[in-house]
Backbone as CSV, one residue per row, in Angstrom:
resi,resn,N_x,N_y,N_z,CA_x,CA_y,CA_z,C_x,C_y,C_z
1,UNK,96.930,114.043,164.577,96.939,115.478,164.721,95.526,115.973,164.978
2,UNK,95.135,117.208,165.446,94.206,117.541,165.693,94.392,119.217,166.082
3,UNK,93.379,120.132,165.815,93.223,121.522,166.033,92.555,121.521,167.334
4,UNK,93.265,122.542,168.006,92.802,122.804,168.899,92.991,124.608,169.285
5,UNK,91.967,125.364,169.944,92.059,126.684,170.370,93.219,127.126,170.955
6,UNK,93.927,128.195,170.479,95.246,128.554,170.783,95.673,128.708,172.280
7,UNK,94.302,129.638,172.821,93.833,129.414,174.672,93.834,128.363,175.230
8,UNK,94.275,127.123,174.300,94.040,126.164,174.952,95.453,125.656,175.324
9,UNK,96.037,126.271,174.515,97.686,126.406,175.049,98.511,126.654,174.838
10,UNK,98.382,128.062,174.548,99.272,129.212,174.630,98.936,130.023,175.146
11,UNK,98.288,129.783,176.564,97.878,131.169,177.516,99.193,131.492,178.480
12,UNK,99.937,132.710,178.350,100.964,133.674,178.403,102.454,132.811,178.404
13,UNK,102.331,132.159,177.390,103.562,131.664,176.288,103.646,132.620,175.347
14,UNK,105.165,132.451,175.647,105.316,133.710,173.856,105.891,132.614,173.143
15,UNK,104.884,133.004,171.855,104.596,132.030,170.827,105.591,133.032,169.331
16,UNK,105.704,132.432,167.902,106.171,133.809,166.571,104.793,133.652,166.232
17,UNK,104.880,134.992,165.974,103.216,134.744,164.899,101.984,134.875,165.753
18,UNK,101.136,134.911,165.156,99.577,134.838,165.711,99.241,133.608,165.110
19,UNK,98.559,133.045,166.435,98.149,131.707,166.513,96.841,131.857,165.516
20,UNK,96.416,130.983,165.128,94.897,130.613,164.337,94.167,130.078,165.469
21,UNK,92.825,130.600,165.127,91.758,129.226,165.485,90.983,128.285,165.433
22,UNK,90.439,127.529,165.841,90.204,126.139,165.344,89.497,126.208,164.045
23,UNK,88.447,126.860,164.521,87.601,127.156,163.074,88.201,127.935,161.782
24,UNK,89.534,128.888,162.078,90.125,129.353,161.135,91.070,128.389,160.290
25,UNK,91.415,127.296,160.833,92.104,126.479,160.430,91.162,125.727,159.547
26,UNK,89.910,124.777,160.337,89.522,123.826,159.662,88.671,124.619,158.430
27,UNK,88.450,125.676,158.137,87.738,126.538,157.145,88.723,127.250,156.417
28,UNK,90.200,127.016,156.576,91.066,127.793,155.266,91.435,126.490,154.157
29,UNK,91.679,127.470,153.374,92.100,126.625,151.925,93.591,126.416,152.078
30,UNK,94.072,126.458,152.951,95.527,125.862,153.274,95.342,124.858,154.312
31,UNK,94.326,123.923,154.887,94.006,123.416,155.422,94.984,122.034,155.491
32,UNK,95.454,121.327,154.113,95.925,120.144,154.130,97.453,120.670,153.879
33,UNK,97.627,121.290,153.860,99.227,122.154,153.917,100.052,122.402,155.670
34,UNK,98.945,122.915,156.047,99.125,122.565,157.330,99.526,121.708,157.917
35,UNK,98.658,120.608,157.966,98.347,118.996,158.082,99.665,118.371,157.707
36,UNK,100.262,118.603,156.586,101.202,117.756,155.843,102.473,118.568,156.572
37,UNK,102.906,119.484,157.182,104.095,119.841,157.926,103.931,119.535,159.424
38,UNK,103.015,120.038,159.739,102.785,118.909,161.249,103.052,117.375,161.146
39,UNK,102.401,116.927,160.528,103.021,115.348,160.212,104.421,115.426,159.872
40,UNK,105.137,116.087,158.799,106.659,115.881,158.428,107.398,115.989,160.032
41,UNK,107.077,117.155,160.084,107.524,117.478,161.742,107.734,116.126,162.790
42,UNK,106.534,116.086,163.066,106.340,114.730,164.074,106.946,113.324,163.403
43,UNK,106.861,113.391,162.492,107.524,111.965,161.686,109.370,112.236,161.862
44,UNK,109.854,113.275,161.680,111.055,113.661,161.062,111.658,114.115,162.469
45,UNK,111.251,114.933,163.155,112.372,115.565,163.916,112.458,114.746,165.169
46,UNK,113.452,114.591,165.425,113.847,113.639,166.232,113.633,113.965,167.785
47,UNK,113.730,114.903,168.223,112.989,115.234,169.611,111.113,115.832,169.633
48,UNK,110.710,115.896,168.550,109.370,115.748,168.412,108.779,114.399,168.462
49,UNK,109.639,113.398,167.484,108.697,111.832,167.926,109.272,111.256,168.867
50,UNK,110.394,111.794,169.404,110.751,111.123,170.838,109.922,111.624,171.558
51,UNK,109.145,112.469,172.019,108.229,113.568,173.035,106.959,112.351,172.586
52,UNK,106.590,112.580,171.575,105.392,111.635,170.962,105.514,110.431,171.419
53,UNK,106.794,109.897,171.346,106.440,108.446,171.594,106.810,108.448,173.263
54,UNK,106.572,109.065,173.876,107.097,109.033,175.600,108.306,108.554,176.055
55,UNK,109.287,108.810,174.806,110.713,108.677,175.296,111.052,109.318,176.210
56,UNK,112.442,109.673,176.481,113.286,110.845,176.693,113.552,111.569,175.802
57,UNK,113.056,113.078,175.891,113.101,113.723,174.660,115.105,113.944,174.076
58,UNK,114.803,113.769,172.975,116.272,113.590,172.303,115.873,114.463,171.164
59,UNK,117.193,115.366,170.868,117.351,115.702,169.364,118.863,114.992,168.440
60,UNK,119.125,114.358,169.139,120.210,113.373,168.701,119.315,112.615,167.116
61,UNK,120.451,113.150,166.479,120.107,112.513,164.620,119.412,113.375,163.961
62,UNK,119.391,115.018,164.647,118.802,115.909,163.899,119.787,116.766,163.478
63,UNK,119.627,117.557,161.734,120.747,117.560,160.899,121.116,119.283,161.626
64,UNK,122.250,119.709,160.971,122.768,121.031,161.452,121.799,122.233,160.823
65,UNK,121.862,123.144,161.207,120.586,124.175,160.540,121.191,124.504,159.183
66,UNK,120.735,125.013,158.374,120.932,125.179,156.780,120.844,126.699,156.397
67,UNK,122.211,127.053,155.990,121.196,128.818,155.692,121.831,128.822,154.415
């Protein structure tokens, strides 16, 4: 994983939320909170580590939404 400037790619994507920036990230005290759902993410969802690993992106084996 790695931070990178939101301009760096999300220029006129609509994104939720206001993006952070690099330096706002690596200088907050939620810093490893961050870190640890990006990883769950990429570890867990199944068309995220298919994208990662240069599959064909798949969400096949990802669970039904939960409310």
């Amino acid at each position: 994983m790695m931070v990178r400037e939101p301009s760096d790619l999300y220029t006129g994507k609509a994104i939720l939320g206001l993006p952070l920036s690099r330096s706002e990230v690596l200088g907050s005290s939620f810093q490893e909170e961050l870190f640890a759902v990006a990883d769950f993410i990429a570890f867990n969802d199944p068309a995220v580590k298919s994208y990662l690993l240069g599959e064909e992106v798949s969400s096949e084996g990802r669970e039904g939404k939960v409310t």
